[in-house]
N, C-alpha and C positions, 0 to 999 in steps of 0.2 A: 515501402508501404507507408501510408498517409493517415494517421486514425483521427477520424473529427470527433471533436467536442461542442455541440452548439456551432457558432461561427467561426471557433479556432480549431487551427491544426498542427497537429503533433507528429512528428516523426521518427516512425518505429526501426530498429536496426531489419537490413535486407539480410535473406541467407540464402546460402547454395545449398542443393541438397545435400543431406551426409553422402559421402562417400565411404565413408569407411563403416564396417559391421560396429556398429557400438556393444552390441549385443555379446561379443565376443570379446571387445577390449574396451571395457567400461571406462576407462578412463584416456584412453586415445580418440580424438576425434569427438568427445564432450567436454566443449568448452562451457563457459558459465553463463556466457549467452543462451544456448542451449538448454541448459539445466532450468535457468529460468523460468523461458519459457514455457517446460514443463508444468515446472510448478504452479507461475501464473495463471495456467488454462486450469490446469485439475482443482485449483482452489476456488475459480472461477464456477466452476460445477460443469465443468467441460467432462466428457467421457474420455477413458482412456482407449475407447475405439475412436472417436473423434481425430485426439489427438496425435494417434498414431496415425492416422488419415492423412492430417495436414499437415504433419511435421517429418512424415516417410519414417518413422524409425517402429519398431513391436512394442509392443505393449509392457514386455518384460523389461523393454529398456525404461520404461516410464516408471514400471514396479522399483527397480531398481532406484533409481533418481528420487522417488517418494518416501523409498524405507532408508537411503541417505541421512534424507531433508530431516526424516521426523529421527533419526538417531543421533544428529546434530544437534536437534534443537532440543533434545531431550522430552520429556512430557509437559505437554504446552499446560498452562493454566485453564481452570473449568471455561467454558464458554456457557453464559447464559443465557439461557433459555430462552425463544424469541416466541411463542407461542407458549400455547397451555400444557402441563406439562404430564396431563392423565398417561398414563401406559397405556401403549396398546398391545392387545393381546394377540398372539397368533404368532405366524410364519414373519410377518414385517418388524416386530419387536424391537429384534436384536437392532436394525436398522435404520429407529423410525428416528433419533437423532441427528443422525447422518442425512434424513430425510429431510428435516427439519431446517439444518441447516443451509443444505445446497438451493430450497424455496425459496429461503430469507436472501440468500446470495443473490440468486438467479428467477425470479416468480415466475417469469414466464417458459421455463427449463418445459421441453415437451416432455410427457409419459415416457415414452421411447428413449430417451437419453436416460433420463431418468432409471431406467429399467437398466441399461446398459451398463450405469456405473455400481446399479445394487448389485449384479450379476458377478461384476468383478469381484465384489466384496464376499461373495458368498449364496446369495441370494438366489432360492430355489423356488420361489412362490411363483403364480400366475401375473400376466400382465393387468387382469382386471380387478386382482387384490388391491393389486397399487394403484390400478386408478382411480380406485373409487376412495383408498387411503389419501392420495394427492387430492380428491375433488375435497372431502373434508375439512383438509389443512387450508387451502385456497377460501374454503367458505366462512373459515376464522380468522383470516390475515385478510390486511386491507386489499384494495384492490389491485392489479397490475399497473404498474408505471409504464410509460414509452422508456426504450432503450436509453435516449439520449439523456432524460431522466432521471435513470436509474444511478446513470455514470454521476451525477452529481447528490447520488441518494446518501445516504447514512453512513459513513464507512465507505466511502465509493472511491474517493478521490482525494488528495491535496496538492497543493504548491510549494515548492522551496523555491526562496530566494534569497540570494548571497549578496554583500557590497559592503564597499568598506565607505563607512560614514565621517566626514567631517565632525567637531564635535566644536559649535562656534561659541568659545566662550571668551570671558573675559581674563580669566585664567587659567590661563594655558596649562594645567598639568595632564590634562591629558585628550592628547589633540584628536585621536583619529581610533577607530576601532572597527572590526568588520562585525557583523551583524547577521545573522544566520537566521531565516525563520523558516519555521513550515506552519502553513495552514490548513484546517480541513473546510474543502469546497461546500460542504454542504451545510455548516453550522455556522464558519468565520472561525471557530476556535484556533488562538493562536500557542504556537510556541516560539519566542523570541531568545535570543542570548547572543552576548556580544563576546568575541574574544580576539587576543592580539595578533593575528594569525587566519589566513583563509586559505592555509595549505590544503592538503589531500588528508593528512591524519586526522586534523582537528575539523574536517569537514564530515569523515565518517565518525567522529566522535560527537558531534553535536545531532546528529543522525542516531544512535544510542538515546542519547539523554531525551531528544526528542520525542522517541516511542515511549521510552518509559515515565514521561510528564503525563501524553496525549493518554496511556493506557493503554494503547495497540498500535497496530500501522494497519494503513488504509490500503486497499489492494492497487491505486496506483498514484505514482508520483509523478509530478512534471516538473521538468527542472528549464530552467531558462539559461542557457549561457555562463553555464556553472564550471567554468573551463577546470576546474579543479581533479574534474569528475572524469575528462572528458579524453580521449586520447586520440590523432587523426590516423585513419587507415588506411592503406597503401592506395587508394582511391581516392583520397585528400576529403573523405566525408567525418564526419565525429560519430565515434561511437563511445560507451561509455569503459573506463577500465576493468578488469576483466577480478581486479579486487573488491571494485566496489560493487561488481555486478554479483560475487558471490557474496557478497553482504544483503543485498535484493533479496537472493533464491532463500540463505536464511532467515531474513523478516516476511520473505513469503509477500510483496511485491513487487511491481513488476513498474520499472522507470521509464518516462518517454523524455524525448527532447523536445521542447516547445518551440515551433515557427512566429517568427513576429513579436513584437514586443507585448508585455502585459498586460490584459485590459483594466485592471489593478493594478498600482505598485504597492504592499504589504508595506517595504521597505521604509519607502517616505510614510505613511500613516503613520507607521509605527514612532518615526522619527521626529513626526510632529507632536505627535501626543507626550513622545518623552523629552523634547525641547519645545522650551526653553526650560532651564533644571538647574540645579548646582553642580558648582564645577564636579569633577570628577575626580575622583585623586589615583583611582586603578580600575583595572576593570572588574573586580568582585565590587568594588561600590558601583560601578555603572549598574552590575547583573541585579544587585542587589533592590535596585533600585525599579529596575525592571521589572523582576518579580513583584514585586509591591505592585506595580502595575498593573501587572495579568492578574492578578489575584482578586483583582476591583471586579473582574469577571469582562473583561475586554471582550468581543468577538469582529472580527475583520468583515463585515456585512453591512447592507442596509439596515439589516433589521436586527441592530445587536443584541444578546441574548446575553441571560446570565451563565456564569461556566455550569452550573448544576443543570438549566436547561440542557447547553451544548454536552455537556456530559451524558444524560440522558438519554437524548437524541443519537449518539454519535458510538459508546462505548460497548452495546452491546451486539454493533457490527462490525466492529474492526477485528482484524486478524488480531487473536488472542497472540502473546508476546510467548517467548520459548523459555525456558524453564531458567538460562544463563544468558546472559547479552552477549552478543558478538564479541569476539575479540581479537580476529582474523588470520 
C-alpha cells in the first residue's frame, strides 16, 4: 500500500491476513508490525470497531495490545488541554477529555465513530447528547483542515535523516561524523546531533534523545534509506526491524518508508549552517557546538520561527512521552 503526502509517496508494510486466533494466543501470530498498527489507528481516533474491521482480528485483541501499550509505558505525562477546559456536566463528563482529545487529533472524526469509541469506554449516553456536545467543541476550535493538511498539521508529522558528513577542515582531527536529525513537518523544529557511529543501537538511541529534546513524538515518521533500520523480506522488499518497530508501538508512532529522494535535504542545511567552523577536536565539541546552534531557535522552513514559537505551535499535539524511555 502507497500512502501519499502532497506530491510524495510513502510506503506502508503489506500484510496477510492473520491466520492464527490472536485472541487465544496473544502472543503467537502478533508480531510488532501488527501491534503497531493497532496502536497507530486507535491513537489516531480510529474506533476499535473500525479497526477490527480492517485489520480482521476482535476488538479484545486490540483491548489487549492497548492495556500492553499503556502498562509499558507506564502513566504518560498530563497532556494539555487543547480547548477550554469548563467541566461538563452530565452523562459525557467522565469522557469529555478523551473527547477532546480525539477532535484535536482527528476534527473531522464522524459522530458515529465517535460514539463507537466512547461505547467502548463505557459510554452509556444517547447519540444526540454527543452530538450536540461534539457540535459545541467544533464551534470553539478552529475550523476543519483538508486531510492532506492535517498530515502536515501540529504534531502530525516528521522526517529523519541519517549521513555520515565529511568534516572539510584544515585540521584534520576530526574528519568525518554521521549526523542524525529529525524534523517536525510542520514547524521546521529541529533536532540534530552527531555521533561516531550510524549503527542500529545508536540509531534507536538518538531516537530517545530526540523525543525527549522535541517533548513528544509525532504520530508519524518518514525515514528515507535509513538502511540501519531496515531489514529485506523473503520478497526482497524492506521492511522495518521488528526491534525497532516495537520501539514505534511504545513512542506510539507509526514509521513509513519514503519513495524518492527528499524534497528537502535537512542534512546539507544543517551542514552549511554549521560549516565552515573550528576544527573539531571530538564529537561532544562537534554536539556541543551544535546545540549552541539550535538554541539560536533554528527552524528547517521557509518561514523560520523562533523555538518558543515552534514550541507552542507543535507541543501541545504530540504524543505525550511515557513515564521511562525506551530501553528495549
Amino acid at each position: 500500500m502507497t500512502l501519499r503526502v502532497g506530491n510524495q509517496f510513502f510506503a506502508t508494510p503489506q500484510r496477510a491476513p492473520p491466520t492464527v486466533d490472536v485472541d487465544h494466543h496473544p502472543d503467537c501470530g502478533m508480531d510488532e508490525e501488527l501491534k503497531n498498527e493497532i496502536v497507530s489507528r486507535f491513537h489516531a481516533g480510529e474506533s476499535m470497531r473500525s479497526i477490527a474491521r480492517e485489520l480482521r482480528i476482535s476488538r479484545n485483541t486490540i483491548r489487549k495490545v492497548m492495556d500492553g501499550n499503556e502498562r509499558a509505558r507506564g502513566n504518560c505525562r498530563q497532556r494539555p488541554s487543547r480547548v477550554s477546559t469548563t467541566c461538563t456536566s452530565g452523562i459525557l463528563a467522565p469522557y469529555d477529555e478523551e473527547l477532546r482529545y480525539v477532535l484535536a487529533r482527528v476534527p473531522n472524526i464522524s459522530v458515529v465513530r465517535l460514539l463507537d469509541r466512547l461505547r467502548e469506554a463505557g459510554y452509556q449516553g444517547s447519540y444526540t447528547v454527543l452530538r450536540e456536545r461534539v457540535k459545541q467543541l467544533r464551534c470553539s476550535s478552529p475550523s476543519v483542515e483538508s486531510p492532506e493538511k492535517r498530515l502536515h498539521g501540529p504534531g502530525s508529522s516528521a522526517e529523519v535523516q541519517i549521513a555520515a558528513l565529511d568534516l572539510p577542515h584544515r585540521r584534520r582531527i576530526l574528519n568525518q561524523a554521521v549526523l542524525f536529525t529529525m524534523v517536525l513537518s510542520h514547524s521546521g523544529r529541529v533536532y540534530a546531533r552527531f555521533s561516531e557511529s550510524g549503527d542500529f543501537a545508536s540509531t534507536l538511541n538518538q531516537h530517545v534523545r530526540a523525543f525527549d529534546y522535541l517533548g513528544g513524538v509525532p504520530r508519524l515518521i518518514v525515514y528515507r534509506d535509513d538502511s540501519a533500520l531496515l531489514r529485506t523480506k523473503a520478497d526482497q522488499t524492506a521492511a522495518f526491524r521488528e526491534i525497532f518497530l516495537g520501539m514505534a508501538t511504545y513512542y506510539r508512532f507509526r514509521p513509513v518508508i519514503a519513495q524518492g529522494p527528499a524534497a528537502v535535504s535537512h542534512l546539507e542545511i544543517i551542514r552549511e549552517c554549521l560549516l565552515p567552523a573550528p576544527a573539531f577536536a571530538s564529537i561532544d565539541h562537534l554536539n556541543a557546538y551544535a546545540s549552541e546552534w539550535l538554541e539560536r531557535g533554528i527552524a528547517v522552513n521557509l518561514n523560520a520561527r523562533s523555538v518558543e514559537e515552534a514550541t507552542d505551535d507543535e507541543l501541545r499535539y504530540l504524543t505525550p512521552l511515557p513515564e521511562t524511555p525506551w530501553n528495549g
